[in-house]
C-alpha atoms as one frame of an Amber mdcrd trajectory, in Angstrom:
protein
   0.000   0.000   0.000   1.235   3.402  -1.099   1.834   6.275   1.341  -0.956
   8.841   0.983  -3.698   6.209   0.373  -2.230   4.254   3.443  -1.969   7.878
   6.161  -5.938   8.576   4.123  -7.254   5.353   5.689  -5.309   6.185   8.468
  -7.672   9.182   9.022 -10.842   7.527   8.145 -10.182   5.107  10.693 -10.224
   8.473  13.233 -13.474   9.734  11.712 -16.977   8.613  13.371 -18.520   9.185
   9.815 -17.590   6.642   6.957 -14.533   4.947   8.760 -12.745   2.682   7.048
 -10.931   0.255  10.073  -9.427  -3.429   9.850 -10.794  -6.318  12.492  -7.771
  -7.610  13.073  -6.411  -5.187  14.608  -9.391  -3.049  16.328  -9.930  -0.031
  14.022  -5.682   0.040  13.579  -4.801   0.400   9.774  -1.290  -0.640   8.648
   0.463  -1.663   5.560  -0.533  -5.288   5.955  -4.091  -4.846   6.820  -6.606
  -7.006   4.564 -10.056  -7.335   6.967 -11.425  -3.920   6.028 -14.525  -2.782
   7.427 -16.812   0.626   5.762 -19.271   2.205   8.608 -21.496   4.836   7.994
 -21.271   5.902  11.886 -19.177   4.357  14.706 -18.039   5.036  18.023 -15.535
   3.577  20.563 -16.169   2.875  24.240 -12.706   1.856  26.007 -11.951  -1.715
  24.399 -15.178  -1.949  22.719 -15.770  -0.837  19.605 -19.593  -0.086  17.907
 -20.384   0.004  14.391 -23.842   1.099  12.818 -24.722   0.326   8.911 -21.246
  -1.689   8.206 -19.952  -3.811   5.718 -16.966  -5.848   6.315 -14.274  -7.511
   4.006 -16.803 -10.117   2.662 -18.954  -7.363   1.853 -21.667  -8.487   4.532
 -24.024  -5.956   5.702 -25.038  -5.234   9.541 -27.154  -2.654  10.724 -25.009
  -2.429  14.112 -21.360  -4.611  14.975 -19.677  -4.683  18.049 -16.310  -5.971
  18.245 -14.297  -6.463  21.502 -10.339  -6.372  21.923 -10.975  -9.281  24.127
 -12.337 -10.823  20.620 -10.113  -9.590  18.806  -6.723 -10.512  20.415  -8.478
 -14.200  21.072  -7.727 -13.346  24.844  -9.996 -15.781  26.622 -10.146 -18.315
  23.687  -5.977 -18.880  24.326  -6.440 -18.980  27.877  -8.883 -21.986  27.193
  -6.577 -23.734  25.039  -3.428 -23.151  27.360  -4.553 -26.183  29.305  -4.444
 -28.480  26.195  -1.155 -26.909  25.380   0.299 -28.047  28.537  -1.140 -31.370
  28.552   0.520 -32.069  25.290   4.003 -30.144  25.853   4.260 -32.416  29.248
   3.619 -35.451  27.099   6.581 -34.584  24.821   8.993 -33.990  27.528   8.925
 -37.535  28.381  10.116 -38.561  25.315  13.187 -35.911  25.568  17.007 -36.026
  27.423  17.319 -34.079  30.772  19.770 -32.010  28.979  17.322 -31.124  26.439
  14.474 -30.398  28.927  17.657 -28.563  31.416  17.858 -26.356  27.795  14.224
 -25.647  27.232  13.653 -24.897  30.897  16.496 -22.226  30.478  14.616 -21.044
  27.864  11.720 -20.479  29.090  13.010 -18.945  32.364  14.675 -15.971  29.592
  11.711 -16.002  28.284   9.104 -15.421  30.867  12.246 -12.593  32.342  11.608
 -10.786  28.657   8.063 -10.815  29.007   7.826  -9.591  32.454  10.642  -6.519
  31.742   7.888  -5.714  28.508   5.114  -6.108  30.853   6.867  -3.759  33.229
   7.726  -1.759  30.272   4.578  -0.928  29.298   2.764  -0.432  32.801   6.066
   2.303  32.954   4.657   3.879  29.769   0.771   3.212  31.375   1.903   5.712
  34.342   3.568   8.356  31.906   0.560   8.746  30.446  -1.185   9.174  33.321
   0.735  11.640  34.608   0.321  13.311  31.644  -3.705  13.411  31.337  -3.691
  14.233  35.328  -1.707  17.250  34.129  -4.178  18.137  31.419  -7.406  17.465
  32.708  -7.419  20.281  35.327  -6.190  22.842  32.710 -10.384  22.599  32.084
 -11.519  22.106  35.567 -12.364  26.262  35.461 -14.161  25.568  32.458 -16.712
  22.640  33.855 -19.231  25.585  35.234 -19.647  27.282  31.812 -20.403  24.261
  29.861 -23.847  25.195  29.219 -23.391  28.284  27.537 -21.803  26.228  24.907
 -24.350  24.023  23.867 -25.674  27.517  21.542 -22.522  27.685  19.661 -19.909
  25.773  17.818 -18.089  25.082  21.143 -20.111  22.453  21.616 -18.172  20.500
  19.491 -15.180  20.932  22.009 -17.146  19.851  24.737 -18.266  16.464  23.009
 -14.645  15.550  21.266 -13.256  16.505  24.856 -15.461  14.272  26.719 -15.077
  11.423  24.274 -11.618  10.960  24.418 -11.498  11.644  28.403 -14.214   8.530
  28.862 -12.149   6.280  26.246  -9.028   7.254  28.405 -10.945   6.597  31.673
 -12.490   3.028  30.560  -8.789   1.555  29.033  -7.076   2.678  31.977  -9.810
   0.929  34.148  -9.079  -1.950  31.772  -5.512  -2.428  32.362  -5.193  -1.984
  36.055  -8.222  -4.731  36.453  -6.569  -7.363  38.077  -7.315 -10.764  36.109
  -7.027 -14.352  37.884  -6.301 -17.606  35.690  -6.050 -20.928  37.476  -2.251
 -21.218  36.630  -0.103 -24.414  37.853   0.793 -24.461  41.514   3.399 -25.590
  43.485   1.471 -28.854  44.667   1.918 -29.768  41.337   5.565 -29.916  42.098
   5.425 -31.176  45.303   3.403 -34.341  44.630   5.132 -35.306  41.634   7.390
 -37.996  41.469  11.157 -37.668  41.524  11.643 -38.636  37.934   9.162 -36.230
  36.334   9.692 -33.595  38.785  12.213 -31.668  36.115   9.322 -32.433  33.547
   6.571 -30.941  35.375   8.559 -27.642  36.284   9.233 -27.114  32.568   5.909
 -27.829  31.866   4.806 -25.211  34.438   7.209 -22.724  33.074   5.734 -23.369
  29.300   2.134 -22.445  30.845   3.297 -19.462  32.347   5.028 -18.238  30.007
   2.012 -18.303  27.272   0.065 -17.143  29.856   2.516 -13.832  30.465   3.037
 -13.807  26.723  -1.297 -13.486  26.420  -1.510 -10.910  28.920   1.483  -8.851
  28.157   0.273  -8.987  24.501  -3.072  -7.571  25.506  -1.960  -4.859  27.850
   0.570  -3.528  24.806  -2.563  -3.534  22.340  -4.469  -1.132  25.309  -1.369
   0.932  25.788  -1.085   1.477  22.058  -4.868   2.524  22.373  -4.055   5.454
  25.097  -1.466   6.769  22.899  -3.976   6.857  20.223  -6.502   8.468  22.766
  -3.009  10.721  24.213  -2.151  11.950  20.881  -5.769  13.265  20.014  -6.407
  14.363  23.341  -2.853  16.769  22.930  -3.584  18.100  19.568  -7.340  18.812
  20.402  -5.968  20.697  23.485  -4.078  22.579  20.621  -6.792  23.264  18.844
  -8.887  24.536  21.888  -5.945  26.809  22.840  -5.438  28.127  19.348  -9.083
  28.767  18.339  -9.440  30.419  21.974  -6.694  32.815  21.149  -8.081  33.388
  17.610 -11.455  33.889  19.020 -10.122  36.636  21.343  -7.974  38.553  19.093
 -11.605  38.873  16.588 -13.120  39.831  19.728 -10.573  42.016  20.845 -10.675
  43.518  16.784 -14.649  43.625  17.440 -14.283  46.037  20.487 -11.714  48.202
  19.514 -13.843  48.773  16.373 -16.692  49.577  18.504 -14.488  51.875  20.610
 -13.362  54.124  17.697 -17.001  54.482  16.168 -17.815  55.513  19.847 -15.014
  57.801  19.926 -16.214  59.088  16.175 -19.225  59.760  17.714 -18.280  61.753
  20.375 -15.597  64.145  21.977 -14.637  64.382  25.536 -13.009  67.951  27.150
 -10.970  68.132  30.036 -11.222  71.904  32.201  -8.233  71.952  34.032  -9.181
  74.030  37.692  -5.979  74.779  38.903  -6.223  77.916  41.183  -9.256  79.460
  39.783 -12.181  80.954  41.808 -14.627  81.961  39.334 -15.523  81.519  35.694
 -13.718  84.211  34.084 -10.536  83.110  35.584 -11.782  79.270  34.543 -12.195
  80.660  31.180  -9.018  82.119  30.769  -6.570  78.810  31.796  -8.780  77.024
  29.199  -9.632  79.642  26.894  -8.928  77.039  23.856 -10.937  74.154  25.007
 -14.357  76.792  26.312 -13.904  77.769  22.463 -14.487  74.131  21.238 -17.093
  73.661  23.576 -19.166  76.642  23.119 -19.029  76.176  18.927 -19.505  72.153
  18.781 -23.071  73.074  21.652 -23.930  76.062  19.502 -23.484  74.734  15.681
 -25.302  71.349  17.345 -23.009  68.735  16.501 -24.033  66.311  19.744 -27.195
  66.237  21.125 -25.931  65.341  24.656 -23.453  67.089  27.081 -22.191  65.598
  30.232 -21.000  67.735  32.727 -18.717  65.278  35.024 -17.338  66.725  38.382
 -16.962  66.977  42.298 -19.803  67.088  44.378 -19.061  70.683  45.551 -17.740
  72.820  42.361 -19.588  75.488  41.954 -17.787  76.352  38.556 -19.441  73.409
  37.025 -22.149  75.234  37.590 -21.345  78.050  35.455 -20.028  75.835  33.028
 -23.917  74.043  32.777 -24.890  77.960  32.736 -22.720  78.771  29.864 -23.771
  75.238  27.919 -27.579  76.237  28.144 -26.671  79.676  27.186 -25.467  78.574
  23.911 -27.174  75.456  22.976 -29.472  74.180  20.247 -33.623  73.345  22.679
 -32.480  69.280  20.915 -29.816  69.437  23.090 -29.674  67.764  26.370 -27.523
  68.654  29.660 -26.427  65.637  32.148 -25.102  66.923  35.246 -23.244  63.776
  36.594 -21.578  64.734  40.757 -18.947  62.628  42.291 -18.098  62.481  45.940
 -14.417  62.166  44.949 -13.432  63.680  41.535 -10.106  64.387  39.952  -9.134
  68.825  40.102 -10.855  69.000  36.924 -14.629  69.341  35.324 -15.267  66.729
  32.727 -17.283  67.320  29.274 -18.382  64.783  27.364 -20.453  65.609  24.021
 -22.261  62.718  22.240 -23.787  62.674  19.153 -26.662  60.033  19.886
């Protein structure tokens, strides 16, 4: 299979709508993969996988399939057959030199060491992971209490993907710290058996434990390789979140600066300094300019409202309101707006609507 058709199925395996996934390997898609199965819609749910209007490899049509990675990895089934497997391997060993069942039993013993170091391997990689979405999840903790405000926009959508991949994460991690119990071989095995089959039994015990790691450790990989699959999405959406939350702020942040220059279009405020003044003509002089500006924008009646901003107990804003009414247009209005505590200065504010 070529590259970009083999990374395309790749992403239609991803997609809940028309995925493309292979059996054999629950929903993975890979350069050997041959059991193809087209669904119209399909979900997961930890190691269980749901399929609605699907056609698989033999072109056989379901209205809903479910498939398990219990089924799929033949979990249970090789447990079942273990026993026969023993029965059988036991059988041979009489037939074989001590030397030979010495070298097998060496074997095995390296064997079952490799499988446990994966084993450990992989529970190692379990906890990074952990550690990892325990870092994460609280980053939206804040964010539980205004879910609801996003089921009226597209945010929705972050909400859902977010709690998907959080509940598959949740359910495989459940999965692999389960503890499972298997009737294994004991050690009265050993005990009661006779000296000369002792060495034969042991071997035998080692061969059943070591399919029995080899099943397990092969199943706990297969959910492992599932998290990183749940990991990796759950990183980039937390990307995506984070990126369209920025972009979304700087159009909002665009959005009110625009609104702040068509308010400042639409109207003009002027600042009269009061210094050391006592009365209006000496007000008038120290802001001769800005009285000027004032007076013509009131009488020419280019704002229909004037705000007269100031301390509770100035009585030149009073002649200032005085001098406004003397001049303006009967449209325009006059706000007189007192403050307890106000800045050394008498605020005007002219708007247009």
């Amino acid at each position: 299979m070529n590259r970009l058709p083999l990374w395309l199925l790749k992403i239609l395996s991803w997609s809940p709508v028309l995925r493309i996934t292979d059996d054999s390997r629950f929903n993975q898609i890979n350069r050997n993969s041959t059991q193809f199965r087209v669904t119209i819609f399909s979900f997961n749910v930890g190691i269980k996988s749901f399929y609605f209007l699907t056609w698989d490899a033999s072109r056989s049509f379901k209205w809903m399939h479910k498939l398990s990675l219990y089924e799929v990895q033949g979990f249970y089934q090789n447990i079942n057959s273990y026993g026969n497997e023993y029965d059988v391997y036991l059988a041979e060993l009489g037939n074989k030199s001590s030397n030979r069942i010495n070298a097998e039993k060496e074997f095995l013993t390296q064997r079952i060491s490799e499988t446990e170091n994966l084993k450990n391997k992989t529970f190692n990689k379990f906890l990074a992971y952990i550690a990892i979405f325990v870092f994460i999840l609280p980053l939206y903790a804040p964010k539980l209490l205004k879910l609801m405000p996003f089921l009226t926009n597209y945010k929705i959508i972050y909400v859902i993907v977010m709690a998907y991949i959080i509940v598959n994460l949740t359910l495989l991690t459940i999965e692999i710290i389960k503890v499972k119990s298997f009737s294994r071989v004991s050690f009265a095995d050993i005990r009661n058996a006779n000296d000369d089959d002792v060495e034969e039994k042991l071997t035998a015990m080692l061969f059943y434990e070591w399919k029995h790691h080899t099943n397990e450790s092969t199943f706990e990989v297969s959910i492992i390789k599932n998290i990183e699959k749940y990991m990796f999405a759950l990183i980039v959406w937390s990307g995506l979140i984070i990126l369209g939350s920025n972009v979304e702020q700087g159009i909002k942040k665009t959005g009110d600066d625009n609104q702040i220059q068509s308010i400042q279009k639409d109207s003009v405020i002027v600042n009269l300094e009061v210094k050391t003044e006592t009365n209006f003509n000496e007000l008038a002089k120290a802001n001769k300019k800005e009285i000027e500006e004032i007076r013509d924008s009131v009488f020419q009646g280019n704002y229909k409202k004037v705000i007269v901003v100031s301390e509770k107990n100035n009585k030149l804003s009073s002649d200032v309101i005085k001098l406004l009414k003397l001049y303006k247009d009967e449209d325009i209005s006059i706000i007189d707006v007192r403050k307890k505590k106000y800045p050394k200065y008498i605020e005007i504010i002219m708007l247009k609507e």
